[in-house]
C-alpha positions in Angstrom: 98.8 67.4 175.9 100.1 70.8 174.7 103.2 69.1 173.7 101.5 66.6 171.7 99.3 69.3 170.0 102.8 71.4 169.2 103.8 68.5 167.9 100.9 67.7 165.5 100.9 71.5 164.8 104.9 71.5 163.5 104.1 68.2 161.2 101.3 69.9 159.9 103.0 72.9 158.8 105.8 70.8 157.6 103.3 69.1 155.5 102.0 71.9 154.2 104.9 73.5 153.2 107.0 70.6 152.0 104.1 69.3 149.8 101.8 72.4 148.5 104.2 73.7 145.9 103.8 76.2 143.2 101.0 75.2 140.9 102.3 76.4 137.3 99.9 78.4 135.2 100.1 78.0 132.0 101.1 80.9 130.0 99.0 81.9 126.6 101.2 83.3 123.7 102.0 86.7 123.3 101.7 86.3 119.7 99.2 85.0 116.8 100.5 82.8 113.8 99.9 84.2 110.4 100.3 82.4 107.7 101.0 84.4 104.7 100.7 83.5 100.9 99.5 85.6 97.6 98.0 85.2 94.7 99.2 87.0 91.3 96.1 87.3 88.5 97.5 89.0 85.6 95.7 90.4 82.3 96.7 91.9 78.8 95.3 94.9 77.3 95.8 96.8 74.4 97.0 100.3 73.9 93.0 101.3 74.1 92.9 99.6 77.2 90.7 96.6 76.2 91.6 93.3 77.2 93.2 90.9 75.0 91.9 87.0 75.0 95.0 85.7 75.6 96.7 85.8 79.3 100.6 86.2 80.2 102.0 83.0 80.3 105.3 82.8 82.2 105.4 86.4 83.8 107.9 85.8 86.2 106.6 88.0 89.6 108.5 88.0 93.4 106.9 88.1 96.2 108.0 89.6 99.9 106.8 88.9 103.0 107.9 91.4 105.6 107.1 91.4 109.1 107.8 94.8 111.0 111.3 94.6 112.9 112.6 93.3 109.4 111.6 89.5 109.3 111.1 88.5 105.6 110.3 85.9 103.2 110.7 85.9 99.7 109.3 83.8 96.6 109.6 84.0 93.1 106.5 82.5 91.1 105.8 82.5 86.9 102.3 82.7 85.8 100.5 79.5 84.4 98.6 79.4 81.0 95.2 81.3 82.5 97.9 84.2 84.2 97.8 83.3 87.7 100.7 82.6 90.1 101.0 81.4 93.5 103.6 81.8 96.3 104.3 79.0 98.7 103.3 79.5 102.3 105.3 81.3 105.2 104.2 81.7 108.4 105.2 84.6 111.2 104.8 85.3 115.1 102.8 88.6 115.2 103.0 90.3 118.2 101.1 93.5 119.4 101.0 96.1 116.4 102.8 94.9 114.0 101.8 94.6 110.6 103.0 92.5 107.7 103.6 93.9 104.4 103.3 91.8 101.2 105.9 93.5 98.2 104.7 92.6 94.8 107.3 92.7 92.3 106.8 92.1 88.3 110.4 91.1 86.9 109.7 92.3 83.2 107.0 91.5 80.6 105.7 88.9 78.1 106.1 90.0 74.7 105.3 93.4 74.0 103.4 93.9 77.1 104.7 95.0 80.3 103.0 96.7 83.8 102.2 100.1 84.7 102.6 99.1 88.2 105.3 96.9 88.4 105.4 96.8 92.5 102.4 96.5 94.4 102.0 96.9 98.4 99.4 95.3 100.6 99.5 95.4 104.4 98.2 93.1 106.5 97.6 95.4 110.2 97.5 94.0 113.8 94.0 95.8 114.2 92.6 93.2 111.1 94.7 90.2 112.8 93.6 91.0 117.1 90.2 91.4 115.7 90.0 87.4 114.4 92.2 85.9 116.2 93.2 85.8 119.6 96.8 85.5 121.3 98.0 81.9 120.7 95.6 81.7 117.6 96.2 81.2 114.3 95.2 83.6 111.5 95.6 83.1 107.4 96.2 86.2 105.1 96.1 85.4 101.4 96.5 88.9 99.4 95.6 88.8 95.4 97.4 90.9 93.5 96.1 92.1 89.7 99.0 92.8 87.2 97.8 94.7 84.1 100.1 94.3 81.4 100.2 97.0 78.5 101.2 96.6 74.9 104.5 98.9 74.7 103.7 99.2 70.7 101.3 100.3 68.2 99.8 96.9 67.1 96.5 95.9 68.9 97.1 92.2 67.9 100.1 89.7 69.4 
């Protein structure tokens, strides 16, 4: 009887061992996915500072994405008849505190008119980003940009 039992005993525990296995867990992210693109309105004033009816058509304006550690996309973009421009999308893996930085760049001016701020910075940090999303989420940033575009002469009409 105690052999038989031994015996029952050793299948078992070759059972057991042959057949449990490791169960895998699945592992969440260690990052969230943002998807980055901007939006350029532009405007043209006068040498007083008052806004002029008409907008800058064809203002051609550059657009970086950079992710800290140095990962970047760039677009270029020209400004439409009402003086907006948009950039195509990009999208990055943002891991724990790192921001993303959106470089607005003006390439010149329309006619006489040209910016006073011809590069613009917005920062997009991983406080804003943890806080919606959560690892293995998704998150959308979108910054708009305004582009103020100031008559380099005398005459207050185009």
């Amino acid at each position: 009887m105690k052999k038989q039992i031994a015996v029952i005993g050793v299948i078992l525990l070759f059972v057991t061992l042959c057949f449990s296995g490791c169960e895998l867990l699945e592992e969440k992210p260690d990052y969230i996915t943002v998807t980055c693109s901007a939006q350029i309105t532009s405007y043209m004033l006068d040498k007083y500072n008052l806004l002029i009816s008409e907008r800058p058509s064809g203002l051609l304006i550059r657009v970086d994405f950079v992710k800290d550690g140095g990962e970047r996309s760039t677009f270029t973009c020209t400004s439409d008849s009402l003086g907006i421009a948009w950039t195509r999308t990009t999208s990055f893996k943002l891991y724990k505190e790192q921001p993303i930085q959106a470089i607005m760049t003006v390439q010149g001016g329309v006619l006489d008119f040209y910016p006073k701020e011809p590069v613009q910075y917005k920062t997009l940090t991983w406080d804003y980003v943890d806080a919606a999303a959560d690892f293995g989420g998704s998150y959308s940033w979108k910054p708009v940009f305004f582009v103020n575009l100031y008559n380099s002469t005398n005459s207050t009409n185009l």
